[in-house]
C-alpha positions in Angstrom: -50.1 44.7 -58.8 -48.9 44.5 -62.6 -45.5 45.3 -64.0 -46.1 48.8 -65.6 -48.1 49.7 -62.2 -44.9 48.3 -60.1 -42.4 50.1 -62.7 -44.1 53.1 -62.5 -43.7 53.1 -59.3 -40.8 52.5 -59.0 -39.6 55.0 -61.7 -41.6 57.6 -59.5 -39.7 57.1 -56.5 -36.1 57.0 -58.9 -36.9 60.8 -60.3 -38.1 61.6 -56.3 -34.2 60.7 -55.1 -32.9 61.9 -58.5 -34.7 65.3 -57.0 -32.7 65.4 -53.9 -29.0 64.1 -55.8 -29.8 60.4 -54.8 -29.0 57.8 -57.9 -28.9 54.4 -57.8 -26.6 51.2 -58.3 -26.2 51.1 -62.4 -27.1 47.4 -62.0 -30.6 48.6 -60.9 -31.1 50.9 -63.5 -30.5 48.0 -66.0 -32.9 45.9 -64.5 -35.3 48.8 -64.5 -34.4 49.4 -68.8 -34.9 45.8 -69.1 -38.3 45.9 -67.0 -39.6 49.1 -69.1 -38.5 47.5 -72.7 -40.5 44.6 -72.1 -43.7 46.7 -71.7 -42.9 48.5 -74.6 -42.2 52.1 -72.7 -39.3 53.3 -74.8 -39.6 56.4 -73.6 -38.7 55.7 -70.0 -36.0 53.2 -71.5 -34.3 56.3 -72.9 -34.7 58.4 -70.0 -33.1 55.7 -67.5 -30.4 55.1 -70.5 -29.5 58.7 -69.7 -29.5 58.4 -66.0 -27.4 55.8 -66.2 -24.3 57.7 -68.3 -24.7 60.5 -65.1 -24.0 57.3 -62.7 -21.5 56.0 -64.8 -20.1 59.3 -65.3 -19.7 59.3 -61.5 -17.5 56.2 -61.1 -14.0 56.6 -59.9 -13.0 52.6 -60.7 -12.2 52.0 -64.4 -12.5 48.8 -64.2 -15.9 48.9 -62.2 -17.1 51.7 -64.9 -16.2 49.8 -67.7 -18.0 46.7 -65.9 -21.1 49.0 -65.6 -21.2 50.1 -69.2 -21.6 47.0 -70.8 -24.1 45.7 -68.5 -26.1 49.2 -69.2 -25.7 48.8 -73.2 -26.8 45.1 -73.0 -29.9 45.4 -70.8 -30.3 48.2 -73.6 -30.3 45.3 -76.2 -32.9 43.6 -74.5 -34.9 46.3 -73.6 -35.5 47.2 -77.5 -35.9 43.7 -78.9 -38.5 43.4 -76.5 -39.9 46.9 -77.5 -39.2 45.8 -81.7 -36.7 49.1 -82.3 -34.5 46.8 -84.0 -32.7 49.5 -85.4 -31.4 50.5 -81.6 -30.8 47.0 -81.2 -27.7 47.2 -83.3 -26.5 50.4 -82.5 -26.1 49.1 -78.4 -25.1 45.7 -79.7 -22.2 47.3 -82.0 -21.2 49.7 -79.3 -20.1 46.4 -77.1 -18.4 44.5 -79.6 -16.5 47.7 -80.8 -15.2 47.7 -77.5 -14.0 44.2 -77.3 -17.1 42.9 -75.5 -19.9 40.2 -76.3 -23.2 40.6 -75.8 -24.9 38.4 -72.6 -26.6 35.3 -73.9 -29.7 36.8 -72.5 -29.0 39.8 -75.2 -29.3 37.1 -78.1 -31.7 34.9 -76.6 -33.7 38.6 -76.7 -33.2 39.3 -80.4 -33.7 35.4 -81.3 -37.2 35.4 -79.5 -38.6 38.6 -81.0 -38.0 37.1 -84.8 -40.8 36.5 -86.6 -42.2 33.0 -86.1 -41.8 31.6 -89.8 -40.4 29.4 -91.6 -38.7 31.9 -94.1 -37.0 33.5 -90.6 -35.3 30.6 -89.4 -32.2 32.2 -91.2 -32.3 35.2 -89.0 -32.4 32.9 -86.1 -29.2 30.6 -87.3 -27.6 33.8 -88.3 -28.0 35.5 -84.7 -26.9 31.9 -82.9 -23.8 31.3 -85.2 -22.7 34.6 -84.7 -23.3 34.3 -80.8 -21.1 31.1 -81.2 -18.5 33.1 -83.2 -17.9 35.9 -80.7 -17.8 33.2 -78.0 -20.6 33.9 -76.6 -22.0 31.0 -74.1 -25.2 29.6 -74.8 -27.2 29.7 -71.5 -31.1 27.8 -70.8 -32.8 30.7 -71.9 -30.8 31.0 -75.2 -31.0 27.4 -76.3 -34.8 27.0 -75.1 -35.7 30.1 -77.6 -33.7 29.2 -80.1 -35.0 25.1 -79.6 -38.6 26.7 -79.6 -38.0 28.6 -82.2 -36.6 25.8 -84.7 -39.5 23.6 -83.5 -41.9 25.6 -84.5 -39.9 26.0 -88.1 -40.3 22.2 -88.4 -36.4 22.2 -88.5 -36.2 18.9 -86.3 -33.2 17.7 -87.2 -31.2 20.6 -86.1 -33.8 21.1 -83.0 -32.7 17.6 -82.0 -29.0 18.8 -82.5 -29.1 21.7 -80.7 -31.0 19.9 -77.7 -28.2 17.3 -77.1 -25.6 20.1 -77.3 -27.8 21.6 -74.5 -27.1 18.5 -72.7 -23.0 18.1 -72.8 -22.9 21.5 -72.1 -21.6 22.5 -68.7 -25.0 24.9 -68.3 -25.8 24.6 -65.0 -22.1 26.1 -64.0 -23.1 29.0 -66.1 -26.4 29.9 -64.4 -24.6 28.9 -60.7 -22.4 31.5 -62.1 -25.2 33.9 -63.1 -26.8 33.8 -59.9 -24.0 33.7 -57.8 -22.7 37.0 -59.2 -25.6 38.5 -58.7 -25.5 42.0 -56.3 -28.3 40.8 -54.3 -27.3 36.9 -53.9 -27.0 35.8 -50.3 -25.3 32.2 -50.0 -27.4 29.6 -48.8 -27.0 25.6 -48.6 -29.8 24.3 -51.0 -27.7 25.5 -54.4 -24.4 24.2 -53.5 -25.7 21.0 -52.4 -27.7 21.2 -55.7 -24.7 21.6 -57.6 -23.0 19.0 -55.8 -25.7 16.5 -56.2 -25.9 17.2 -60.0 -22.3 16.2 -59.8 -22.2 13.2 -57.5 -25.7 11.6 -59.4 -26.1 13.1 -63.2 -22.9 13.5 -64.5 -20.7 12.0 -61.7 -17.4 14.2 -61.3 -15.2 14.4 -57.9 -13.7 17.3 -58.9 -16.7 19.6 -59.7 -18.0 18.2 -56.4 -15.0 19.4 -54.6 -15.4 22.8 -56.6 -18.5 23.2 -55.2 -17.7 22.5 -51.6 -14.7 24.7 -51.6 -17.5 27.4 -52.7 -19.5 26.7 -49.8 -16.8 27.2 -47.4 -15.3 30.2 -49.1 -18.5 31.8 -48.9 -19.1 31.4 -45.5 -21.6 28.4 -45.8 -22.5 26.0 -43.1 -22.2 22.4 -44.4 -25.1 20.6 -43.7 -25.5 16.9 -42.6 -26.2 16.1 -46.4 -23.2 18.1 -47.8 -21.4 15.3 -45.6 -23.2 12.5 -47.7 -22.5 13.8 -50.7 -18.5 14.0 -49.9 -18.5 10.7 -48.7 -20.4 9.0 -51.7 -18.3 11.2 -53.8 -15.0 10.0 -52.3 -16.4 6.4 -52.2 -18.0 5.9 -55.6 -17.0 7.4 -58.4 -14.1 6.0 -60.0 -11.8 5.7 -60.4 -12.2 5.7 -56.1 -8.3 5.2 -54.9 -6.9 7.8 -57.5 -9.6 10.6 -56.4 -9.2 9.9 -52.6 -7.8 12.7 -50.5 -6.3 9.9 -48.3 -3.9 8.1 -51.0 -2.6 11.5 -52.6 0.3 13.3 -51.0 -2.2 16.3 -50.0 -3.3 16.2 -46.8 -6.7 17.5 -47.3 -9.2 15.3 -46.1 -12.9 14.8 -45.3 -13.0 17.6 -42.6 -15.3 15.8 -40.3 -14.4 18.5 -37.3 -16.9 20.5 -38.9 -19.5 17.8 -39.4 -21.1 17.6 -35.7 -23.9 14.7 -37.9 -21.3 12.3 -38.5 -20.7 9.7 -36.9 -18.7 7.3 -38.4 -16.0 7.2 -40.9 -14.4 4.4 -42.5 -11.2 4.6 -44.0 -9.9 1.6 -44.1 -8.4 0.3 -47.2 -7.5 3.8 -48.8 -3.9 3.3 -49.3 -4.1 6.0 -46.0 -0.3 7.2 -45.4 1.5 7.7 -42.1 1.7 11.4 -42.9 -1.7 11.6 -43.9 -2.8 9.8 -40.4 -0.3 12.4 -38.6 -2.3 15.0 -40.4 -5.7 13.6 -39.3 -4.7 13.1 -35.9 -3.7 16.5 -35.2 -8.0 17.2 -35.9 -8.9 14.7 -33.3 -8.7 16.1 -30.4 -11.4 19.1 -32.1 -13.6 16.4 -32.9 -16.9 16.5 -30.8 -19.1 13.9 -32.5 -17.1 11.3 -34.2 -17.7 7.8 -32.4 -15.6 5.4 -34.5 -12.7 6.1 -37.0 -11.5 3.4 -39.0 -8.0 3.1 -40.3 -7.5 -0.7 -41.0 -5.5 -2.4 -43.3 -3.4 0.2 -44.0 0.4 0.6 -44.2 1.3 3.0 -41.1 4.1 3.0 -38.7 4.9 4.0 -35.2 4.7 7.8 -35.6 1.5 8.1 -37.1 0.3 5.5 -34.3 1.8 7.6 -31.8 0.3 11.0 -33.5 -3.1 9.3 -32.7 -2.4 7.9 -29.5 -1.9 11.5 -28.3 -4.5 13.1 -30.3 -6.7 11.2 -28.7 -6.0 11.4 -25.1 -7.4 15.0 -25.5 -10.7 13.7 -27.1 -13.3 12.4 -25.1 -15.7 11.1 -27.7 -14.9 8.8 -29.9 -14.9 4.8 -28.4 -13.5 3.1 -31.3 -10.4 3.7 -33.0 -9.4 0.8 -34.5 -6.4 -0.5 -36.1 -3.9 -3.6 -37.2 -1.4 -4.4 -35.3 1.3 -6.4 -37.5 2.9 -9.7 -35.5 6.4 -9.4 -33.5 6.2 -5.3 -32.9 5.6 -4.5 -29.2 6.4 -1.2 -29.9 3.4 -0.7 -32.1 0.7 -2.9 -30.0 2.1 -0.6 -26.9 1.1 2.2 -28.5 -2.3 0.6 -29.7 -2.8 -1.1 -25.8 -2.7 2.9 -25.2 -5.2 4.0 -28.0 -7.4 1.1 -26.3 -7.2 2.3 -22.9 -8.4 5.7 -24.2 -11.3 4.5 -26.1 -12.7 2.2 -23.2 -11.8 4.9 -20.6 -14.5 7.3 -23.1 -17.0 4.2 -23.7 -17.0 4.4 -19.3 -17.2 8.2 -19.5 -20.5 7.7 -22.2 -21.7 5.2 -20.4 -21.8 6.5 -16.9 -23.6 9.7 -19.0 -26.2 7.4 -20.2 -26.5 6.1 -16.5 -26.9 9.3 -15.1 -29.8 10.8 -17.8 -31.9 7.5 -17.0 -31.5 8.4 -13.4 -29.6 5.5 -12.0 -26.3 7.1 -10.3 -23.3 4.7 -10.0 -19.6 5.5 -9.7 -18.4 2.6 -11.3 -19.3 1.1 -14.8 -21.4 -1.4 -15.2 -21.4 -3.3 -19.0 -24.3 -5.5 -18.3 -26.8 -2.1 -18.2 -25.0 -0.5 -20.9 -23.7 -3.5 -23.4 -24.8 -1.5 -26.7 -22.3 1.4 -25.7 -19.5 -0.8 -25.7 -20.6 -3.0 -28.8 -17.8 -0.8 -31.2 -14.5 -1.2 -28.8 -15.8 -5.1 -29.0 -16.2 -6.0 -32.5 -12.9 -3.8 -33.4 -9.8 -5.6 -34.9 -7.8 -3.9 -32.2 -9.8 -5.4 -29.5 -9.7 -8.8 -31.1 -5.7 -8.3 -31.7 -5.0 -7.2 -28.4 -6.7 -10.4 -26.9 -5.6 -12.5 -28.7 -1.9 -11.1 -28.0 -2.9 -11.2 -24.1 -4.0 -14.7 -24.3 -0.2 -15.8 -25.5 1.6 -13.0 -23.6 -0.5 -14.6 -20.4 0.0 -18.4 -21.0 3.6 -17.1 -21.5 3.4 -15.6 -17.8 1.6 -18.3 -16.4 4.8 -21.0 -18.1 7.4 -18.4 -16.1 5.1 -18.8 -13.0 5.2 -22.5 -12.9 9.0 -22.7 -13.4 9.7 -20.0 -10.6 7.6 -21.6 -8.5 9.4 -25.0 -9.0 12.7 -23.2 -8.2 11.6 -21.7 -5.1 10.2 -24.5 -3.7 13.8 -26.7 -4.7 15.3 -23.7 -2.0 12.8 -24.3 0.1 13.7 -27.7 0.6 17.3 -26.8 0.9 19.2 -28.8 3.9 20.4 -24.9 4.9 19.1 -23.1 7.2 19.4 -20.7 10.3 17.6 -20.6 13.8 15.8 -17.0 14.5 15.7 -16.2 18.0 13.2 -13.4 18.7 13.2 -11.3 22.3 10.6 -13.9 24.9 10.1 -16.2 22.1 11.2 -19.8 21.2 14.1 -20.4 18.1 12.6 -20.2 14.7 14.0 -22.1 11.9 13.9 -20.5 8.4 15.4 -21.4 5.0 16.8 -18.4 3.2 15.0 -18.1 -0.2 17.1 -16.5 -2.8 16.6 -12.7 -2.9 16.5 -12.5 -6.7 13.6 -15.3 -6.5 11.4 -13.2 -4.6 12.2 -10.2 -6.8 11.1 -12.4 -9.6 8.2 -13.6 -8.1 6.6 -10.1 -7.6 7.5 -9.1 -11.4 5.5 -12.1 -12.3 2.7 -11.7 -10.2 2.4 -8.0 -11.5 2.4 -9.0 -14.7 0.1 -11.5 -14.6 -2.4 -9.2 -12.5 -2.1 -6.7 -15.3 -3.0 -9.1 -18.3 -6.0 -10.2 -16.2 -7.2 -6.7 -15.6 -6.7 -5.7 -19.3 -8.3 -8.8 -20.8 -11.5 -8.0 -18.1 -11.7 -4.7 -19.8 -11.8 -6.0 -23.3 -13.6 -9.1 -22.6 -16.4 -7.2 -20.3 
């Protein structure tokens, strides 16, 4: 099916609705001018140029009448360079800019493309681009590939090459994201965002348009997809200058928002000059997270609070098995709260573990490390694990020392000349040597204690 048989058509079934008070969107009827003045029908041109004042006519909103007009009067530009009535050209193209408008860059990439090809009209063709340029109008692909082609073919290559690198430092590609997105029939979909953020992260690397683009996505109701992630990350993570342009040094909170990533699994942040309000911030996500495994936050400068935020954000989450952090020397405090964040992690490495058992068909209550080592390979390797042992290991020798020297003291009242004879109903005297209450107390502390470093070191260690 051609274009005149399809407009035909379609102009059929416009003057069938006209019939029964039925008009349509004016942004229709321009594309239907433009359609017709490329075939050269001028007379249907006309006829849908006066449909379209009745719709416009019709419109309560100034501001979408006025919005309207000029769309109609420029598809009217194009329509009748495409048709050669240059004469009407003018008249629609000085209607806009007596109204304080500027023709589209479609309009003058129109008028540019239906000069003659000659040399002696390469004037006309400078003369149409300057003014473009001097009513500020923006030069999109179409424009500068007619006017390129056109200059070409004039054996002007000196300018062509000119023109061809101002293509390139030109920000075009926001223009036509903005042309298509603006569009009445546009539906939002992943591929051109991501597009745009690619362009941004690998052609002309700029954070900030990336971020541009995300916030797009989101605001139009866009699903991130696993390599919108990627693109975040190596955004955050390699163009520089990195520290200045990451989310997690600034004083915003606004951070990789990987609650609504269910792809990624790990995120390192260590060394990002992360502050405690910033970790506050993150942890308050955690316990929404349903697919993070390990979360980073090393060798940076938090304290207690923001340790304590993710100690109780993460109680509530029941996937991730590695948290890991830096305890600094001499603060019990702080490696309480991380012995905590610890115990959470291993208690969900169990959880995962005992899951894994239980889809390969082998059903055991407890855990067993030896079946499953690769599950626990994070909590192993972390620095917290390797902090917290090697904290037990003193904190035990420590207990053990206390042992020996209790031990020594209640044998020295064992062996004291005191003692008292216990006579018990039908039985013979007993002789017993008091031990000092407090030693016994004592004893049992230790003996807790020591059982508890044990028990934690087996978890780590295991």
């Amino acid at each position: 099916m051609n274009l005149r048989y399809r407009g035909t058509l379609t102009y059929r079934r416009l003057q069938e609705g006209i019939a029964t008070s039925k008009y349509v969107h004016p942004s229709t009827l321009g594309r239907l001018i433009n359609g017709f003045g490329r075939v050269g029908d001028l007379e249907k041109v006309h006829s849908l140029y006066d449909i379209a004042q009745i719709v416009l006519y019709s419109i309560d909103n100034k501001q979408w009448q006025s919005q309207a007009w000029f769309q109609i009067e420029d598809q009217m530009i194009i329509a009748s360079a495409h048709a050669g009535d240059m004469e009407a050209v003018f008249q629609h193209q000085d209607r806009i800019t007596s109204n304080g408008g500027i023709p589209s860059p479609d309009a003058y990439g129109s008028l540019i493309e239906c000069v003659k090809d000659t040399t002696d009209d390469t004037s006309n063709t400078m003369s149409l681009f300057s003014e473009a340029q001097m009513l500020g109008c923006t030069p999109n692909i179409y424009l500068y590939n007619t006017i390129i082609s056109k200059l070409a073919k004039a054996c002007k290559a000196d300018f062509t090459l000119k023109l061809f690198q101002q293509m390139k430092a030109t920000p075009i590609f926001d223009h036509l994201f903005l042309e298509m997105s603006s569009q009445p029939n546009f539906k939002p979909r992943i591929p051109p965002y991501n597009m745009m953020m690619q362009l941004y992260m690998h052609t002309k690397p700029d954070c900030e348009r990336v971020l541009y683009y995300y916030d797009q996505l989101l605001l139009a109701g866009v699903k991130p997809s696993a390599h919108t992630y990627k693109l975040l990350i190596d955004a955050y993570g390699t163009i520089e200058p990195v520290a200045s342009r990451n989310p997690c040094s600034g004083p915003g909170l606004d951070g990789v928002p990987f609650t609504l990533n269910t792809a990624l699994k790990r995120l390192f942040l260590s060394s990002t000059n992360m502050t405690s309000q910033g970790t506050i911030a993150l942890a308050e996500f955690l316990p929404e997270s349903n697919s993070l495994l390990h979360l980073d936050l090393t060798v940076n400068n938090l304290d207690i609070t923001a340790v304590m935020a993710l100690s109780s954000g993460l109680k509530a989450n029941h996937m991730m098995r590695c948290l890991d952090l830096m305890i600094p020397p001499d603060d019990e405090e702080f490696a309480k709260m991380c012995r905590e964040i610890l115990n959470t992690c291993i208690r969900n490495t169990e959880e995962a573990e005992k899951a894994a058992h239980i889809s390969d068909g082998i059903c055991s209550p407890t855990s067993n490390r030896g079946l499953g080592k690769g599950v626990w390979n994070m909590i192993q390797e972390s620095e917290l694990a390797k902090s917290i042992r090697q904290g037990g290991r003193l904190k035990s020798a420590e207990a053990v020392s206390r042992a020996h020297a209790l031990l020594s003291q209640i044998e020295s009242s064992m062996n004291s000349p005191t003692s008292i004879s216990v006579i018990s109903p039908g039985t013979s005297p007993t002789i017993v040597r008091p031990v000092d209450q407090d030693l016994v107390q004592q004893a049992k502390t230790i003996v807790d204690e020591i059982a508890d470093k044990i028990q934690t070191m087996t978890d780590i260690i295991t």
